[in-house]
C-alpha positions in Angstrom: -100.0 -52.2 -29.4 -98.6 -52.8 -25.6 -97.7 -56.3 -26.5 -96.1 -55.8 -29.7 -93.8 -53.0 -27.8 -92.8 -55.7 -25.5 -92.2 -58.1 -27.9 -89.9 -56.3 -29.6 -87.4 -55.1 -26.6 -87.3 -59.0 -25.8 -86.1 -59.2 -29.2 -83.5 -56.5 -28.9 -82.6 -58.0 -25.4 -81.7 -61.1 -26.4 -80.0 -60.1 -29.5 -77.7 -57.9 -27.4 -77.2 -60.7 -24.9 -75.8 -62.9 -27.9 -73.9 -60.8 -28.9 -72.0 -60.0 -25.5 -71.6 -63.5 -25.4 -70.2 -64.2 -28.2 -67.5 -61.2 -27.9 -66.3 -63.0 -24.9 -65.8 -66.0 -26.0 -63.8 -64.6 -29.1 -61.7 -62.5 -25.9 -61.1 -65.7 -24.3 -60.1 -68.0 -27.6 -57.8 -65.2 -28.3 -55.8 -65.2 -24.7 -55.7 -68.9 -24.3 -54.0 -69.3 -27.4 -51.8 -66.4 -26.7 -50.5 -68.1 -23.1 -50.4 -71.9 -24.9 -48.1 -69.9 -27.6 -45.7 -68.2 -25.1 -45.5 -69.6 -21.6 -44.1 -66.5 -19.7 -42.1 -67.5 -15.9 -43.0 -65.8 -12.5 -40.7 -62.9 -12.5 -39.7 -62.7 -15.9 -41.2 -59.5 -18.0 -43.5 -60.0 -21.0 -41.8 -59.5 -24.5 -43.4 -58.3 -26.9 -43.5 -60.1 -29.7 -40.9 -58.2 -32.6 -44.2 -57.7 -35.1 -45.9 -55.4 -32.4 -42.3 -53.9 -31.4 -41.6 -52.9 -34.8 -44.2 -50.6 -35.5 -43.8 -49.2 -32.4 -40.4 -48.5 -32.4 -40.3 -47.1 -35.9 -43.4 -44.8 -34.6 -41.0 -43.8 -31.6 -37.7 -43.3 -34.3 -39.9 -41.4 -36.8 -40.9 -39.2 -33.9 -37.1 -38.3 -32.8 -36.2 -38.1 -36.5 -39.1 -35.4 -36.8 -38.5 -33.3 -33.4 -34.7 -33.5 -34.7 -35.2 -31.7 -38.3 -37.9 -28.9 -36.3 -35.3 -28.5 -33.4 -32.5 -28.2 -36.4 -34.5 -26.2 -38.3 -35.6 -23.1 -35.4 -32.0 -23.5 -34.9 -30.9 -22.9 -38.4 -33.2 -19.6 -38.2 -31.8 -18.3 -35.6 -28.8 -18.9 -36.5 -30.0 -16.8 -39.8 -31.5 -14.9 -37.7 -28.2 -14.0 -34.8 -26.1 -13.4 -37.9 -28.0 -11.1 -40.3 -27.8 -8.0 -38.0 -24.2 -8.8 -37.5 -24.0 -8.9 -41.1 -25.8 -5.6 -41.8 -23.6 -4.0 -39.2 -20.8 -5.0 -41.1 -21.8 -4.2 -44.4 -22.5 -0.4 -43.2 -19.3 0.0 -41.3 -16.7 2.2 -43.3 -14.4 0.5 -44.9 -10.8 1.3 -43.1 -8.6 4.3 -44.8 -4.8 2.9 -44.9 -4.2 5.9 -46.8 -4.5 8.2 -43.5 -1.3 10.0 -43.0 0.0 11.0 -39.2 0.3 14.0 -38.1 3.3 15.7 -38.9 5.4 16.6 -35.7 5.4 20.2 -34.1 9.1 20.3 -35.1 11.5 18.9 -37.7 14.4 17.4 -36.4 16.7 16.1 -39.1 19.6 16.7 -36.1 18.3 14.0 -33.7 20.9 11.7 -33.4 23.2 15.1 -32.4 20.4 16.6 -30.6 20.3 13.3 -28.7 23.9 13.1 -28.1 23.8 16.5 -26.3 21.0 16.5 -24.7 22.5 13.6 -22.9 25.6 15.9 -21.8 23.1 18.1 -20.8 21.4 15.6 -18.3 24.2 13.9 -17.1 25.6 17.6 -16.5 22.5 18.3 -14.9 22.7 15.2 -12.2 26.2 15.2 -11.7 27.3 18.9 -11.8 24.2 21.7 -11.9 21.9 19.8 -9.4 24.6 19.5 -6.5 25.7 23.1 -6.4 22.2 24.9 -6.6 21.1 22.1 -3.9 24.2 23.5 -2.1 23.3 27.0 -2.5 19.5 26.5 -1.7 21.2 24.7 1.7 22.8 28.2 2.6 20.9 30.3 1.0 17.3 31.8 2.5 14.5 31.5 0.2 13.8 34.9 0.6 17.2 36.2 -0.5 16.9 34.0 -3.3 13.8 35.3 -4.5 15.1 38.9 -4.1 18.3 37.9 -6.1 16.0 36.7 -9.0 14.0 40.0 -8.8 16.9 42.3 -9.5 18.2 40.0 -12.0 14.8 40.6 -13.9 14.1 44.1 -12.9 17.9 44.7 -14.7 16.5 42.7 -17.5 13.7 44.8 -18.5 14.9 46.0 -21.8 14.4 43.1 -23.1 10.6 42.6 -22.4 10.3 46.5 -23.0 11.5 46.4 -26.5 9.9 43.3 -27.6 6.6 44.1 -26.5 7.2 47.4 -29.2 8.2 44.9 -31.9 5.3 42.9 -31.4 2.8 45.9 -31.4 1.7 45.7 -27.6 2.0 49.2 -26.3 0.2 48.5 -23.3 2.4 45.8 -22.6 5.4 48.3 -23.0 3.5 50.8 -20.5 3.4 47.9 -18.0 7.2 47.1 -18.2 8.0 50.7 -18.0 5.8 50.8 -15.3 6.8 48.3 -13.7 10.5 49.0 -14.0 9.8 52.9 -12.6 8.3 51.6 -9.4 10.8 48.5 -8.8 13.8 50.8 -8.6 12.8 53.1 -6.4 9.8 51.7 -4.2 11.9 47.8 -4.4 15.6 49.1 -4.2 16.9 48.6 -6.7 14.5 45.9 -8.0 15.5 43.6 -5.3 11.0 43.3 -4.4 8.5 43.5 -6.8 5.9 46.3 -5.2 4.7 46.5 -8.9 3.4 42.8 -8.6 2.4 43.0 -4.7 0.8 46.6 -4.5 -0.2 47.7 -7.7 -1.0 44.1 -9.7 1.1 44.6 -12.5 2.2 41.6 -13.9 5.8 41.0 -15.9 5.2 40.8 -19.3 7.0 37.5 -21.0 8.1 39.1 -24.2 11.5 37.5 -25.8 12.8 38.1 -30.1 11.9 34.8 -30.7 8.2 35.3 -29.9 8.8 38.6 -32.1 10.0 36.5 -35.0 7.5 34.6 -34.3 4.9 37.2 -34.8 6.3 38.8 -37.9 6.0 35.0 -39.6 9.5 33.9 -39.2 9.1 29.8 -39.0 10.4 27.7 -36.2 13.0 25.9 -38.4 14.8 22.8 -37.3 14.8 22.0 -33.5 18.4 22.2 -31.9 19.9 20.9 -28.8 22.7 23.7 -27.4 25.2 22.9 -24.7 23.8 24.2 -21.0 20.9 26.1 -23.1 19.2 23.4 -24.1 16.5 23.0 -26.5 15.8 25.4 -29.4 15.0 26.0 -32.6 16.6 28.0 -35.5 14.4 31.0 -35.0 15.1 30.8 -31.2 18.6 30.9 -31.1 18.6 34.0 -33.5 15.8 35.3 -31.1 18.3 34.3 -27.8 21.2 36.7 -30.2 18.6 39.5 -30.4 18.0 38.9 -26.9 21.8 39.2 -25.7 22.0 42.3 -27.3 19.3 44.4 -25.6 20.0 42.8 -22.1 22.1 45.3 -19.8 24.2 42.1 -18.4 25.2 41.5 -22.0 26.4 45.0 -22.8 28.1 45.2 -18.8 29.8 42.2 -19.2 31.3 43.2 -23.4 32.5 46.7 -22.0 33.3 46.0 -18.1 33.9 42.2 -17.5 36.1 39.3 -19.1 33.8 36.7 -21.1 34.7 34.1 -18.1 33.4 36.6 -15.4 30.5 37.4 -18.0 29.6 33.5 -18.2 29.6 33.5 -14.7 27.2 36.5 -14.3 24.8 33.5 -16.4 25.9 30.6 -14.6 24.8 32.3 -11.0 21.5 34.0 -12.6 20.6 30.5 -13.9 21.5 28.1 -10.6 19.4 31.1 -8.9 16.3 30.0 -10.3 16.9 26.8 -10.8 17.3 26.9 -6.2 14.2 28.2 -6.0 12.3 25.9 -8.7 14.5 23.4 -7.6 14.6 21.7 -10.4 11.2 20.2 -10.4 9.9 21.6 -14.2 12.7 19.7 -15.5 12.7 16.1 -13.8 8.6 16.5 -13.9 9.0 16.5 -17.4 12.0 13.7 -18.1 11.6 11.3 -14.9 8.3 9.7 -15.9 8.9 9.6 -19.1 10.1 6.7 -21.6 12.4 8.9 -24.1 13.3 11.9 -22.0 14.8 13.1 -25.3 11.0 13.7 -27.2 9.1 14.0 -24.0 11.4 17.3 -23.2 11.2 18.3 -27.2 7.6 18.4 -26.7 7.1 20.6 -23.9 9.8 22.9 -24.9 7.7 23.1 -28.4 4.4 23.0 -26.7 5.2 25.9 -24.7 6.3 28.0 -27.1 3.1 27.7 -28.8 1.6 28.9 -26.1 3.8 32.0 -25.4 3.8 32.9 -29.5 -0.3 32.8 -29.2 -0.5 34.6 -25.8 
């Protein structure tokens, strides 16, 4: 049994051995006749002959060709993929109204281009004329004297508060005018301080006809530039009227004074205040601004507003 196991792994050995040898000599057949083929010089790399290139290079072609149409592909989806939320977005924004109208403006002014002509006559009477005599006056004049001046000139004026506060159904309002009239006389001579503001907190009530109208549902009408007054409207020039005719200066200067020395009862009463605010409410509002014209419309209109719904 031993001896036919060893006889059979000499077999098995030589058979291997055979066959190792004969695999070499087929390895060295082959590369002989490979160098006798192609002689290759020293230095010189080995080219590969085009059959075994070919192959290889399609392999390497087929490969970019492949990597191309993924890369092109991923990029095509994301391209799909950047643009659909873009398109969603779009596709739920509101269409755009070009049917929206503008506001309409606070105040019709079918007059502008007179409007504009005079309220530059206004302005350059302002620079050249107004502005260098209260600057004058507010050079001579204390501020304090000034300020006194003012309060007569509205302590006088009462009436006209007084008996638009009754129009517009604010008793209490008439109560403080009174009030405040009573107490200005006699504790501030003559209205010249205001003890009723100081002492006792009682503020002047800004009450005018054209508020009044305003109440009682007159509308604005058109706006209207006047010469030296200024802005207005239709109901505010009948209101300034109903004004004039309850104010004591309006009445003194019918019955007692010429109409020149009664315009220049105005004229001092108005570069009075204009010393002491020195002008800044007006220039605040036109200096800075790129049409003068609509930027002073607007605050004259805007504070009206204001006053009507105070």
């Amino acid at each position: 049994m031993m001896l036919d196991i060893k006889k059979g792994e000499k077999h098995v050995r030589r058979s291997v051995l055979l066959m190792f040898v004969v695999v070499f000599t087929i390895c060295v057949c082959k590369t002989s006749v490979r160098a006798e083929s192609s002689p290759v010089s020293e230095g010189q790399p080995t080219e590969i002959p085009q059959e075994e290139k070919t192959p290889v290079i399609n392999k390497a072609n087929e490969d970019s060709e492949l990597k191309h149409t993924v890369s092109t592909g991923q990029s095509d989806n994301t391209k799909k993929e950047d643009t659909t939320p873009a398109d969603t977005t779009q596709e739920e924004e509101e269409p755009i109204n070009n049917d929206v109208k503008a506001e309409p403006p606070l105040v019709k002014d079918p007059l502008q281009p007179y409007n504009r002509a005079i309220f530059t006559f206004n302005d350059k009477a302002y620079h050249y004329f107004i502005k260098p005599i209260y600057t004058g006056y507010n050079s001579m004049i204390p501020e304090k004297a000034r300020v006194s001046v003012r309060n007569f000139f509205t302590n006088v004026k009462m009436p006209v508060r007084f008996f638009n506060c009754l129009f517009q159904g604010e008793s209490k309002g008439a109560g403080t005018e009174f009030a405040r009239f009573v107490i200005n006389s006699t504790v501030g001579v003559a209205g010249f301080f205001d003890p009723a503001k100081s002492k006792f907190h009682l503020e002047k009530q800004e009450r005018d006809f054209g508020q009044t109208l305003a109440k009682h549902k007159m509308n604005s009408g058109v706006y209207i530039v006047w010469p030296f007054l200024g802005p207005s409207t239709v109901r505010d020039t009948v209101g300034l009227a109903g004004d004039a005719a309850l104010n004591p200066f309006g009445w003194i200067s019918y019955f007692f004074l010429t109409p020149l020395e009664g315009f220049g009862n105005y004229s001092y009463d108005t570069v009075n205040d204009l010393s002491i605010d020195k002008g800044t409410t007006y220039e605040n509002i036109t200096k800075p601004a790129i049409d003068p014209y609509i930027a002073l419309q607007d605050a004259y209109v805007q504070n009206r507003i204001k006053k009507i719904k105070e």
